[in-house]
MDTraj code that builds the backbone (N, CA, C; nanometers):
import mdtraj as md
import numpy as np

residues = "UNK UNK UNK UNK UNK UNK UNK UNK UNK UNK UNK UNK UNK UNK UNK UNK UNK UNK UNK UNK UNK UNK UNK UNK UNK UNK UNK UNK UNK UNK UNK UNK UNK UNK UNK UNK UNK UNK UNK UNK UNK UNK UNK UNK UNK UNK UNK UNK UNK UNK UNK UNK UNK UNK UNK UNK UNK UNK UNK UNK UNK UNK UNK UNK UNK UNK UNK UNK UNK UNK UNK UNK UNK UNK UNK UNK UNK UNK UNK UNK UNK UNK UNK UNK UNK UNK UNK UNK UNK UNK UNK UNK UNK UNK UNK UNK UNK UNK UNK UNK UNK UNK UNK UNK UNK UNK UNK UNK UNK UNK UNK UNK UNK UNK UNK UNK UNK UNK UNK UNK UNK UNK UNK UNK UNK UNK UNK UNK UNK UNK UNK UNK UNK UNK UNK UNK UNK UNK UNK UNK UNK UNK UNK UNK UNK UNK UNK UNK UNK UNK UNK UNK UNK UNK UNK UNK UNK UNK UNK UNK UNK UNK".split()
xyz = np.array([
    [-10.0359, -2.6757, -6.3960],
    [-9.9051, -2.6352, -6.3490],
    [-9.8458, -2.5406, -6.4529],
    [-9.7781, -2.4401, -6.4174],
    [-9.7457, -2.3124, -6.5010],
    [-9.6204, -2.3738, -6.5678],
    [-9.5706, -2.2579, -6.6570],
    [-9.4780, -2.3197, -6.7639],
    [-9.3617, -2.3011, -6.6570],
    [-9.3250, -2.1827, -6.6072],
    [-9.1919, -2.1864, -6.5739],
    [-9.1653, -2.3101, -6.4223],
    [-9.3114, -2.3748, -6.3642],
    [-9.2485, -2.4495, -6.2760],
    [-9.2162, -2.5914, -6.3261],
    [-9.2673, -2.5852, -6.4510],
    [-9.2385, -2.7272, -6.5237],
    [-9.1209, -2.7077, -6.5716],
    [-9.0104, -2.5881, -6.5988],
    [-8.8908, -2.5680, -6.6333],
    [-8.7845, -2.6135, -6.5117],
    [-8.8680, -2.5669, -6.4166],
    [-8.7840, -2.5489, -6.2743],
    [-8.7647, -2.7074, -6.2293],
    [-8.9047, -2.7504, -6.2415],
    [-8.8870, -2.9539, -6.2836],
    [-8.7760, -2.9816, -6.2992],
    [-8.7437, -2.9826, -6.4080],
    [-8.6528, -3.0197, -6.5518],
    [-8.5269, -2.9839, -6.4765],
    [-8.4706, -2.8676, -6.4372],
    [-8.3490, -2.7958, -6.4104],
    [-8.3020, -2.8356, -6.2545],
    [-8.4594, -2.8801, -6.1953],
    [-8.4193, -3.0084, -6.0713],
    [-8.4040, -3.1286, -6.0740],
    [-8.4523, -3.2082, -6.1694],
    [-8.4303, -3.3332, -6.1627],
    [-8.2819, -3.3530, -6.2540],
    [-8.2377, -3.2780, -6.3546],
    [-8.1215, -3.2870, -6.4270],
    [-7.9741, -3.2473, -6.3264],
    [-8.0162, -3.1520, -6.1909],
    [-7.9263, -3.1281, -6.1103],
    [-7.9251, -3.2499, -6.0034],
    [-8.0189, -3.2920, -5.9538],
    [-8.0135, -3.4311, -5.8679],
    [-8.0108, -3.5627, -5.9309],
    [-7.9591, -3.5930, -6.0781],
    [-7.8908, -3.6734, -6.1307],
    [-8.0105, -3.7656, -6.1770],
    [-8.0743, -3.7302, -6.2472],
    [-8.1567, -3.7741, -6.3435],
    [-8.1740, -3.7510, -6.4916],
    [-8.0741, -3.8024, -6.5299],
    [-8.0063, -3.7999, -6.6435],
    [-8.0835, -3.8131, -6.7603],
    [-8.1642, -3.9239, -6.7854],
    [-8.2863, -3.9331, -6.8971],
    [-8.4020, -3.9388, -6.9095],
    [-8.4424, -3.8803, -7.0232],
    [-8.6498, -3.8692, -6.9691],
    [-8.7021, -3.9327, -7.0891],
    [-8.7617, -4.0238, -7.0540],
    [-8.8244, -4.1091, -7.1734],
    [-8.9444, -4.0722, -7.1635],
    [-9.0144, -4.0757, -7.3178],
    [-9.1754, -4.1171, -7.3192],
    [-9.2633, -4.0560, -7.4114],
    [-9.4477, -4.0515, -7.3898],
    [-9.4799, -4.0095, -7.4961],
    [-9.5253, -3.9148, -7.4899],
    [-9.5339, -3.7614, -7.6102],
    [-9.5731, -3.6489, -7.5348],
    [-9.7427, -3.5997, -7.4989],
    [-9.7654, -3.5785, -7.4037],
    [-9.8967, -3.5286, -7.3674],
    [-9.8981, -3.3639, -7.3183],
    [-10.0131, -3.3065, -7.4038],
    [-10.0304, -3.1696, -7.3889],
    [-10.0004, -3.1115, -7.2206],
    [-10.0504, -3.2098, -7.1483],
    [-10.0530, -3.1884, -6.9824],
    [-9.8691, -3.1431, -6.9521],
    [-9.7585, -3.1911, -6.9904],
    [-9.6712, -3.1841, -6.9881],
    [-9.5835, -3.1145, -7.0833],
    [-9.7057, -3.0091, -7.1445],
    [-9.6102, -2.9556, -7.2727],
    [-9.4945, -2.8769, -7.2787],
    [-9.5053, -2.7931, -7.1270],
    [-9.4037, -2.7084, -7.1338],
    [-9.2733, -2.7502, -7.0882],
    [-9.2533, -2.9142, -6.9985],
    [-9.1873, -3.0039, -6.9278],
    [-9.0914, -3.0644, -7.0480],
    [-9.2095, -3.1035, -7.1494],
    [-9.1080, -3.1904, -7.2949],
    [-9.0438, -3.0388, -7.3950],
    [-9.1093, -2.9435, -7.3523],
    [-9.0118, -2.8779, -7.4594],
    [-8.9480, -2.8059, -7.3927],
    [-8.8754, -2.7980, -7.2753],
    [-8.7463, -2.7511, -7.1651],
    [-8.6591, -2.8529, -7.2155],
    [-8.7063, -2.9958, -7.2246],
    [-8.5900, -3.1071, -7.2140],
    [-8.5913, -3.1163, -7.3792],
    [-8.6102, -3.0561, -7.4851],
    [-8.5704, -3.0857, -7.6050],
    [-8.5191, -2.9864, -7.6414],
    [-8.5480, -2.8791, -7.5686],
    [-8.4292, -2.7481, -7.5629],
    [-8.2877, -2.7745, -7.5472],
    [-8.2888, -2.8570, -7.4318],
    [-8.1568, -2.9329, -7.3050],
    [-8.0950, -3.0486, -7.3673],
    [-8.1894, -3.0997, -7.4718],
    [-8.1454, -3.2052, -7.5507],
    [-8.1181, -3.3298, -7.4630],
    [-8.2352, -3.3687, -7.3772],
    [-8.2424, -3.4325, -7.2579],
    [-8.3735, -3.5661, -7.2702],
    [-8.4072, -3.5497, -7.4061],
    [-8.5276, -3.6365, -7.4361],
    [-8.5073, -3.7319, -7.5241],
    [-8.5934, -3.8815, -7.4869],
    [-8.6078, -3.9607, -7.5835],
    [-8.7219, -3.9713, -7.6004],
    [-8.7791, -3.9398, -7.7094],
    [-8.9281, -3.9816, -7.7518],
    [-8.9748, -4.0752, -7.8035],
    [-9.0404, -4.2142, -7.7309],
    [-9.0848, -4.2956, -7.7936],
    [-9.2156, -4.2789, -7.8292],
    [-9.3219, -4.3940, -7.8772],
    [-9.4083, -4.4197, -7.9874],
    [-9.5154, -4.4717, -7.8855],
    [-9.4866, -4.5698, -7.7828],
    [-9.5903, -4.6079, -7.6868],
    [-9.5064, -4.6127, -7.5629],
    [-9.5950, -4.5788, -7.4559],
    [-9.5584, -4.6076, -7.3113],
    [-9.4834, -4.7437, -7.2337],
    [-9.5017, -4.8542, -7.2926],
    [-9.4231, -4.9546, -7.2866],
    [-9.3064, -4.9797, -7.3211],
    [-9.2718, -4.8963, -7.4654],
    [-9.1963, -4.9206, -7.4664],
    [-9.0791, -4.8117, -7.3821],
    [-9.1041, -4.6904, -7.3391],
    [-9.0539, -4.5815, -7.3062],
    [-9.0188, -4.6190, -7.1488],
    [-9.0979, -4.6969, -7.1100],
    [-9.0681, -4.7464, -6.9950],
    [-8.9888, -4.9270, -7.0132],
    [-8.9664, -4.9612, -7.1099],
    [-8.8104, -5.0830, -7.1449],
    [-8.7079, -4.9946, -7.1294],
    [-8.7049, -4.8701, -7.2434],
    [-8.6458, -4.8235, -7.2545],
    [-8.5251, -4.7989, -7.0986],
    [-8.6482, -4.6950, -7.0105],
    [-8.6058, -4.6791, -6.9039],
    [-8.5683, -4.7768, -6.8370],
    [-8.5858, -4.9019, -6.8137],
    [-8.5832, -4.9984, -6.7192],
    [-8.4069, -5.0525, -6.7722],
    [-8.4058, -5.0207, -6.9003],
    [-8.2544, -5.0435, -6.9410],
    [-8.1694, -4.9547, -6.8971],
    [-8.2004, -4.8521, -6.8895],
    [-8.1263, -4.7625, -6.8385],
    [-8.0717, -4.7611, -6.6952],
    [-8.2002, -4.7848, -6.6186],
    [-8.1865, -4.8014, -6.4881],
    [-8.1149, -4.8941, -6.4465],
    [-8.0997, -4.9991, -6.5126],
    [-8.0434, -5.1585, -6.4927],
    [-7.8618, -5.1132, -6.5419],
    [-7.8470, -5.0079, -6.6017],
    [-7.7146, -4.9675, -6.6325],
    [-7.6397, -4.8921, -6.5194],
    [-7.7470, -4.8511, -6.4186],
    [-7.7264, -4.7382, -6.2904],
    [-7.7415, -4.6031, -6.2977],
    [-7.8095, -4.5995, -6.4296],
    [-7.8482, -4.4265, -6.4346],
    [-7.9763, -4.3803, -6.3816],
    [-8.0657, -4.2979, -6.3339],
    [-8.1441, -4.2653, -6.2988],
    [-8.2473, -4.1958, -6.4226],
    [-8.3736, -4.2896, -6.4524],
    [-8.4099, -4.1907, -6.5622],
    [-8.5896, -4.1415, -6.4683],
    [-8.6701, -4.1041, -6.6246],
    [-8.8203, -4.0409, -6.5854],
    [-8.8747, -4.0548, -6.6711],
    [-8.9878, -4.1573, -6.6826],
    [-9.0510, -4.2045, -6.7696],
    [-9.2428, -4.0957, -6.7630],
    [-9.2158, -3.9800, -6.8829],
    [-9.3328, -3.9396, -6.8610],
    [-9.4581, -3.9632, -6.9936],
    [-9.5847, -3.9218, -6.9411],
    [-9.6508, -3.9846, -7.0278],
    [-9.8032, -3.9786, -6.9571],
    [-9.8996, -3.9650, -7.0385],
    [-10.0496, -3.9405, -7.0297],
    [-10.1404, -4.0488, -6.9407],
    [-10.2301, -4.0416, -6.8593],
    [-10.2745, -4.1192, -6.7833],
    [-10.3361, -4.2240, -6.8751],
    [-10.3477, -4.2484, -6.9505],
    [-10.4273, -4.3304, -7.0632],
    [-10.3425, -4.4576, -7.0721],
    [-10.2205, -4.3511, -7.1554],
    [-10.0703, -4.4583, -7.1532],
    [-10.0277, -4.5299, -7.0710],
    [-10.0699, -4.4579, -6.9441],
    [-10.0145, -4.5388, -6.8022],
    [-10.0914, -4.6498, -6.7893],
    [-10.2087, -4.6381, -6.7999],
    [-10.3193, -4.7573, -6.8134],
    [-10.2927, -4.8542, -6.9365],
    [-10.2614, -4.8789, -7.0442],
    [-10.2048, -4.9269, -7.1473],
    [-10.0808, -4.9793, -7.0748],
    [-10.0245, -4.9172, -6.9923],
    [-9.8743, -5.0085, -6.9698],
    [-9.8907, -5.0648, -6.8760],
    [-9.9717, -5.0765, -6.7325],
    [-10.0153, -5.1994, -6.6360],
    [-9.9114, -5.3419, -6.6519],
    [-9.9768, -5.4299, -6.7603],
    [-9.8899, -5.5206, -6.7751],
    [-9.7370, -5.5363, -6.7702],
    [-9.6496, -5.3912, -6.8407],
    [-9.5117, -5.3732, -6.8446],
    [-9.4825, -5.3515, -6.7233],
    [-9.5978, -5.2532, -6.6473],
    [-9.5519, -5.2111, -6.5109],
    [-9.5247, -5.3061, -6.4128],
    [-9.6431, -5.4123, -6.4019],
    [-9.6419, -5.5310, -6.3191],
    [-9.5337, -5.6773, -6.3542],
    [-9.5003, -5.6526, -6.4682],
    [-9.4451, -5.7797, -6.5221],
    [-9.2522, -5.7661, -6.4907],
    [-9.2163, -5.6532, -6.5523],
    [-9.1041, -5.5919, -6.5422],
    [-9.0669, -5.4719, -6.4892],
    [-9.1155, -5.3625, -6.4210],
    [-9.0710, -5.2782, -6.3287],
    [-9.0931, -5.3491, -6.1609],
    [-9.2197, -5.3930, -6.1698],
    [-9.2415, -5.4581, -5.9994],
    [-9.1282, -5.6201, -6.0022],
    [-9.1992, -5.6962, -6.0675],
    [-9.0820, -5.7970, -6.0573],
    [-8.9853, -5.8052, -6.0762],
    [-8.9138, -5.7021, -6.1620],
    [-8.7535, -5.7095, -6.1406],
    [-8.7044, -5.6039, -6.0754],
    [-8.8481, -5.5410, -5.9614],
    [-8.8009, -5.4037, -5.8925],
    [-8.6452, -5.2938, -5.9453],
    [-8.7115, -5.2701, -6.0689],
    [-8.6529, -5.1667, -6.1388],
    [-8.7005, -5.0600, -6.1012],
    [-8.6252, -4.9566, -5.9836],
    [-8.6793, -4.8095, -6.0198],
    [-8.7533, -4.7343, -6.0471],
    [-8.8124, -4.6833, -6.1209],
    [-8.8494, -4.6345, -6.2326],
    [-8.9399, -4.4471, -6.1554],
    [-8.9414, -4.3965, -6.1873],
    [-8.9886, -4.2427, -6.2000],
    [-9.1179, -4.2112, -6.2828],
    [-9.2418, -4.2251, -6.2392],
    [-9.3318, -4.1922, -6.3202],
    [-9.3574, -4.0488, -6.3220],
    [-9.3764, -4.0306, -6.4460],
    [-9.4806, -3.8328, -6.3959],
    [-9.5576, -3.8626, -6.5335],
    [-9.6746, -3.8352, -6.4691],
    [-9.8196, -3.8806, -6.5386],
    [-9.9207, -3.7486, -6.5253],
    [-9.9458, -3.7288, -6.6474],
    [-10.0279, -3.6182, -6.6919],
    [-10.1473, -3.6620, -6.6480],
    [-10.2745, -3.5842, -6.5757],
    [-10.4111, -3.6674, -6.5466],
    [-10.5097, -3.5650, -6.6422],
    [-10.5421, -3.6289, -6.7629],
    [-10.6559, -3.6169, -6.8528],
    [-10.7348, -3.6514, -6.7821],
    [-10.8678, -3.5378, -6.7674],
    [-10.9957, -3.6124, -6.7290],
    [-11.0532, -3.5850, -6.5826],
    [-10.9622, -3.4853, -6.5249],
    [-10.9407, -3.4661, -6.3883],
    [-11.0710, -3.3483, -6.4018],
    [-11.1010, -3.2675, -6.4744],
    [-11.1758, -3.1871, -6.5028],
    [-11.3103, -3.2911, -6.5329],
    [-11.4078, -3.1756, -6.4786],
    [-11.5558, -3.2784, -6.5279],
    [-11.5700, -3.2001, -6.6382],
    [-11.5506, -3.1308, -6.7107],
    [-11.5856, -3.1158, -6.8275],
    [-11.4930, -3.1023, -6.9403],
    [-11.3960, -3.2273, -6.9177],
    [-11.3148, -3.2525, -7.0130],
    [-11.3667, -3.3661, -7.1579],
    [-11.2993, -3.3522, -7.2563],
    [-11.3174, -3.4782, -7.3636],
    [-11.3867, -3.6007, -7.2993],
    [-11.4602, -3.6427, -7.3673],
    [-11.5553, -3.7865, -7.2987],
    [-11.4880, -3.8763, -7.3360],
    [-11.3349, -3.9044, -7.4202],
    [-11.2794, -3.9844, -7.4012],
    [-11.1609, -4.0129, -7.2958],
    [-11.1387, -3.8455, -7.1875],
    [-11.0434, -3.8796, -7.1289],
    [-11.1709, -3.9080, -6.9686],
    [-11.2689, -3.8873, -6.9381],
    [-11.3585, -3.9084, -6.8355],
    [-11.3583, -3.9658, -6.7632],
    [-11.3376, -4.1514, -6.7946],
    [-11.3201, -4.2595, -6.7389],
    [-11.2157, -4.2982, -6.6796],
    [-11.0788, -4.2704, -6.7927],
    [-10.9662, -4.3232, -6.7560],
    [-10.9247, -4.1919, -6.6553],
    [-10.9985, -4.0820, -6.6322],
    [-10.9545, -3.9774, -6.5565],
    [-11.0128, -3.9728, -6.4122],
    [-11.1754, -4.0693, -6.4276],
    [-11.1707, -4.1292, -6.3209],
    [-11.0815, -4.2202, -6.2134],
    [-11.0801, -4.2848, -6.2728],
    [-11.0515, -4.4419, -6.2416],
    [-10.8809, -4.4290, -6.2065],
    [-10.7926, -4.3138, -6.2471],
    [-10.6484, -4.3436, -6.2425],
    [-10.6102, -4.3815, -6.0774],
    [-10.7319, -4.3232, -5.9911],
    [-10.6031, -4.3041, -5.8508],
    [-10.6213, -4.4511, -5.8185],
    [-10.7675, -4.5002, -5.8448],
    [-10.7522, -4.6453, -5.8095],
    [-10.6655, -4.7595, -5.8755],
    [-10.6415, -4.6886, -6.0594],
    [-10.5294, -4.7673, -6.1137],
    [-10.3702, -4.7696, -6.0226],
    [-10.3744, -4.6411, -5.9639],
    [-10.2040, -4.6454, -5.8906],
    [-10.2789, -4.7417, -5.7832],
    [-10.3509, -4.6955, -5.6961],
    [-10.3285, -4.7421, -5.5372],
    [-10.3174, -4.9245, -5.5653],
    [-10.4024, -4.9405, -5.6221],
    [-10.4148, -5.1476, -5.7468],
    [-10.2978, -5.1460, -5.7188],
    [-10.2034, -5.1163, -5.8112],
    [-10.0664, -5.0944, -5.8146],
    [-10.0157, -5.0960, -5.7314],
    [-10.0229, -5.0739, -5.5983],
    [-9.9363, -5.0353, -5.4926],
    [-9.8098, -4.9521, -5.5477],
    [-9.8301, -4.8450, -5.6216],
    [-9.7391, -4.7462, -5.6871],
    [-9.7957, -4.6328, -5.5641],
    [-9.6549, -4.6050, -5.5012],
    [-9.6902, -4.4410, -5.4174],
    [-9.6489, -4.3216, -5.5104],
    [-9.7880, -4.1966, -5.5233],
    [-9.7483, -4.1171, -5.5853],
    [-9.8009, -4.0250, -5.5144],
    [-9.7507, -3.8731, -5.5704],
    [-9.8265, -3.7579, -5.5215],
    [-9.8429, -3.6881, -5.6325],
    [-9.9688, -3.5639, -5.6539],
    [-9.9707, -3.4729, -5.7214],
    [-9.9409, -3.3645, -5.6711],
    [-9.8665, -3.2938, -5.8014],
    [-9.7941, -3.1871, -5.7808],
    [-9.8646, -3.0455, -5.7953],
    [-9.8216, -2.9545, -5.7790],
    [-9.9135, -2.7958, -5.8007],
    [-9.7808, -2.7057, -5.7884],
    [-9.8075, -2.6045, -5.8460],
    [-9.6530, -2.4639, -5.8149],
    [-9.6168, -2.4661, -5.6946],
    [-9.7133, -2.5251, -5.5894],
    [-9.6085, -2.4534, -5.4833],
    [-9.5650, -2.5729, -5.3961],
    [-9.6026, -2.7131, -5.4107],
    [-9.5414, -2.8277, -5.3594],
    [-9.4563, -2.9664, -5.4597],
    [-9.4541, -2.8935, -5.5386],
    [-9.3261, -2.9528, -5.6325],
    [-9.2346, -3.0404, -5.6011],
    [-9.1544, -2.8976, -5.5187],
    [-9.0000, -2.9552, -5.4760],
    [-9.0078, -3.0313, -5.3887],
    [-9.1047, -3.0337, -5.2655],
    [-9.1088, -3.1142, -5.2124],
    [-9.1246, -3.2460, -5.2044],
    [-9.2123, -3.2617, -5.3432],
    [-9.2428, -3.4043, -5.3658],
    [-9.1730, -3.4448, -5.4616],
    [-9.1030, -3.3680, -5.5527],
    [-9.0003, -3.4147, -5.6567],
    [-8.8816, -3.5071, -5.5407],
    [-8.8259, -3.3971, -5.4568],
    [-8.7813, -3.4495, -5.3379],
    [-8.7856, -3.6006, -5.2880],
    [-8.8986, -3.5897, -5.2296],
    [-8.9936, -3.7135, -5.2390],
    [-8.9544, -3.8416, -5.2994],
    [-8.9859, -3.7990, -5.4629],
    [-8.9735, -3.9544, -5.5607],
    [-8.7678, -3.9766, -5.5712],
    [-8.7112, -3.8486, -5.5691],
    [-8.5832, -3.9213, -5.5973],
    [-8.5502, -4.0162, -5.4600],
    [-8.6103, -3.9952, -5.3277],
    [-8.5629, -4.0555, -5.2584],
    [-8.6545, -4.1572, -5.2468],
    [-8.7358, -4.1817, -5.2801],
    [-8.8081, -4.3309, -5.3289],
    [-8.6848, -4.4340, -5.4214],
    [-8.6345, -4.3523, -5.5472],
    [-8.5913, -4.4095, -5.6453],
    [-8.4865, -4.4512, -5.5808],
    [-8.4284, -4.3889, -5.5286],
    [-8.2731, -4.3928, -5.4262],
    [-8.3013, -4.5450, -5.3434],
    [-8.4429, -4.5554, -5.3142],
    [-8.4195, -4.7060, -5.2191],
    [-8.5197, -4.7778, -5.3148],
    [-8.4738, -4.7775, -5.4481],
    [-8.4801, -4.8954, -5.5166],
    [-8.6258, -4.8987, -5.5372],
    [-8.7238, -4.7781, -5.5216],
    [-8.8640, -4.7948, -5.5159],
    [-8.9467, -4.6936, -5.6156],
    [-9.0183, -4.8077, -5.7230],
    [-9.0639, -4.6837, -5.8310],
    [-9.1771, -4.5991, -5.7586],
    [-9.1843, -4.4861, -5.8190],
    [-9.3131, -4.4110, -5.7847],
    [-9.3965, -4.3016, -5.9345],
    [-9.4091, -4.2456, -5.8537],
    [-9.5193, -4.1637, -5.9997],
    [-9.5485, -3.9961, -5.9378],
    [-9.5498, -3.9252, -5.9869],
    [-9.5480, -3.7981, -5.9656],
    [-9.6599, -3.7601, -6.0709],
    [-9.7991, -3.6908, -6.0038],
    [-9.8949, -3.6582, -6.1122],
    [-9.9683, -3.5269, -6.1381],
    [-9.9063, -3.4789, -6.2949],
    [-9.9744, -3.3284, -6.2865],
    [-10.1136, -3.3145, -6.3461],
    [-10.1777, -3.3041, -6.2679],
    [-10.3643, -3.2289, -6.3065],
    [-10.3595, -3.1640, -6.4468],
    [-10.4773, -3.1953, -6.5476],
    [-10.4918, -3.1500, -6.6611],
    [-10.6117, -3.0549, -6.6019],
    [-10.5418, -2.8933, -6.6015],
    [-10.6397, -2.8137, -6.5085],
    [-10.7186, -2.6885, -6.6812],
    [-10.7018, -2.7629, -6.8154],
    [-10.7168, -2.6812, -6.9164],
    [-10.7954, -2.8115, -7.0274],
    [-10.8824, -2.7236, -7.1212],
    [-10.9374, -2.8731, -7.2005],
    [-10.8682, -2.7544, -7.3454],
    [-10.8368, -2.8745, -7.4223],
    [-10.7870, -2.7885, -7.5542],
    [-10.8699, -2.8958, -7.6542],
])
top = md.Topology()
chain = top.add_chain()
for i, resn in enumerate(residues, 1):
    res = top.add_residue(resn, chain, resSeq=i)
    for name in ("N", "CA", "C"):
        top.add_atom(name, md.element.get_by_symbol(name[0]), res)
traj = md.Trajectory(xyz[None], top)
């Protein structure tokens, strides 16, 4: 996904009242975390669990946040996801970078780049992936998920190996 539609992200979800973006940074989302530290719109935590407490506090206050963060991380947080976003049906906004989506990416992102869509669908987490030209539509999409009280996940393709 190009830089300026990951700006255009940012400048939509901050206009449809999504006030905070928690989480940890992944290259997949680089141009997304440095719009919102421009905007001064970011909290950066240390692990995915906790970035998503974070959020779940927030949400529990009535603000709308976006917990983003690397498909790896997302797998690492399962337990937080199932324990406290599903059982206390908190909200929550995923956008998840997919390492690994490429077959000839790092052999450590391979597996977990396999395996993610079956980690969401497990989940019963509804998500879509995004591209430049169906974005808005599905950004669209998750706020009105979040709106009826229902988390989801929004996922951008790691379409570059660095």
């Amino acid at each position: 996904m190009n830089k300026n539609t990951q700006f255009q992200m940012v400048d939509f979800f901050i206009k449809n009242g999504i006030n905070d973006f928690v989480g940890v940074p992944d290259s997949t989302l680089k141009h997304f975390i440095s719009y919102l530290i421009k905007k001064n719109k970011i909290i950066i935590s240390t692990r995915e669990d906790e970035a998503i407490g974070i959020a779940a506090g927030v949400s529990i206050s009535g603000v709308s946040s976006l917990v983003f963060m690397q498909n790896a991380g997302f797998a690492n947080s399962l337990s937080t996801i199932t324990s406290l976003i599903d059982l206390y049906q908190i909200p929550i906004l995923f956008l998840i970078g997919w390492r690994g989506y490429l077959k000839n990416d790092a052999p450590e992102h391979e597996k977990i780049g396999r395996i993610q869509p079956s980690l969401i669908k497990n989940l019963e987490l509804d998500s879509r992936i995004l591209n430049d030209k169906n974005w808005k539509d599905n950004c669209k999409w998750a706020l009105k998920k979040i709106s009826k009280n229902e988390s989801c996940a929004l996922i951008i393709r790691r379409e570059f190996i660095d």
